[in-house]
Structures are given as C-alpha cells and as structure tokens.
VODO-122819 format. One record per residue (C-alpha): z, x, y. Coordinates in Angstrom, 2 decimals. Last residue first. Example, Ala and Ser with C-alpha at 12.3 -4.5 7.8 and 13.67 -1.06 7.14 Angstrom:
# VODO-122819
zz;xx;yy
7.14;13.67;-1.06
7.80;12.30;-4.50
This chain:
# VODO-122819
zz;xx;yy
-93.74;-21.75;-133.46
-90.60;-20.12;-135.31
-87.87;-20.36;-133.54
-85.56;-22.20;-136.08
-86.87;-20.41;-138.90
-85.59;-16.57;-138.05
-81.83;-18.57;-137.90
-82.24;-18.71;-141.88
-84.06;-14.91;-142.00
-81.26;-13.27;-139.76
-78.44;-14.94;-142.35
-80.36;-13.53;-145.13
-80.29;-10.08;-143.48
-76.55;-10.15;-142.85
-75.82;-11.38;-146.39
-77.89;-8.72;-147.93
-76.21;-5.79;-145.35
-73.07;-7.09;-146.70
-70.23;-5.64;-143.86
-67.61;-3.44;-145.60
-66.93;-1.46;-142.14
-67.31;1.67;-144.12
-70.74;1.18;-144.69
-71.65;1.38;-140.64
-69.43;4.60;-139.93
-71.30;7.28;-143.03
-74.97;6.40;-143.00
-75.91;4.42;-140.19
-73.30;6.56;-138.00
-74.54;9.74;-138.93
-78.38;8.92;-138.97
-77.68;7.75;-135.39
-75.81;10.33;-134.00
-78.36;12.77;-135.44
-81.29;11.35;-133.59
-79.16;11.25;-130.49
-78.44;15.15;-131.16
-82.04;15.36;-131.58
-83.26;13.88;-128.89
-80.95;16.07;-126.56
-82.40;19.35;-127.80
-85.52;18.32;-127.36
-85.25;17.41;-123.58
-86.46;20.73;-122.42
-89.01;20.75;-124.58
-90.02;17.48;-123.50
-89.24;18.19;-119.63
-91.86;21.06;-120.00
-94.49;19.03;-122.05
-94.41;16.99;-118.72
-94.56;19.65;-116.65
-98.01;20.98;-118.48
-98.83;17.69;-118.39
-98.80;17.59;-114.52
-100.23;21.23;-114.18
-103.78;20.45;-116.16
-103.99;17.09;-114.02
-103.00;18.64;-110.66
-105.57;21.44;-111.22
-108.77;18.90;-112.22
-107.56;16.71;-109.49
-107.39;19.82;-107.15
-110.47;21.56;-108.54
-112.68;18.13;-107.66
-111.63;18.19;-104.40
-112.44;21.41;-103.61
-115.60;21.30;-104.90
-116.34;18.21;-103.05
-115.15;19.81;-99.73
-117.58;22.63;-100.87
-116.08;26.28;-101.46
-116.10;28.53;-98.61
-113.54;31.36;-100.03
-110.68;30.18;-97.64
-111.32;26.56;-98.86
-110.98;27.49;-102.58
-107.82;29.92;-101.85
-105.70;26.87;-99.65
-107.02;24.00;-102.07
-105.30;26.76;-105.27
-102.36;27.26;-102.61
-101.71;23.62;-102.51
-102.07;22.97;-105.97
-99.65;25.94;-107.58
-97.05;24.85;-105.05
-96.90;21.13;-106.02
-96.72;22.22;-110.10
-94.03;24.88;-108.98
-92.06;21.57;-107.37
C-alpha cells in the first residue's frame, strides 16, 4: 500500500511542477519499479525467519526421524533406477 502511495503523490508533485506527460510517465514506471522490489525484498526479509525454520525441519527430520525408520536408502534407490527404465523414451 506505501509502494501505491509513494507513486501517486510522486505523478501528483511532477505534474504540479510542469513536468512533461512523458516525463511523468517515465518517473512513474521508473518509481513503481524501484518501490516494487524494494517490497519484494521486504516480504523476503520478512519471510526469513520462516524459511529457515522449514529449512531446519527438514535437515532435522532427514537426519535424525528418516534413519530411524530402518528403511535401506540403497535398496530404495535401486528400486527407483529399475522402475526409472520402464519410462524411459
């Protein structure tokens, strides 16, 4: 919403001052493109914390819950490879 703002009253102070309609035009798409990734390197930062809690739910549970279930990775990945053959083209 502050990104929306920020563009409408940068056309509002360019027209007041007598820019060009080109001008004007020009400094919104430059202005919207400057503010839209600065929002989106907003949401990432904001997001960051989030990331890495998945990221450490993962590494936990390959490391620590998936061994204990006494699967063979070797037999798994074998098994993957002999079904890998019947779709190949």
């Amino acid at each position: 919403m502050a990104e929306l703002l920020f563009v409408l009253v940068f056309a509002v102070v360019l027209i007041a001052t007598g820019a060009s309609l080109i001008g004007v035009v020009a400094a919104l798409v430059a202005g919207f493109i400057v503010m839209a990734l600065i929002g989106m390197l907003g949401i990432v930062v904001s997001l960051l914390p989030w990331l890495l809690a998945a990221w450490l739910v993962v590494w936990f549970y390959k490391n620590f819950i998936s061994d204990q279930r006494g699967g063979d990775k070797v037999e798994f990945i074998r098994a993957y490879q002999r079904r890998k053959r019947y779709y190949r083209r």
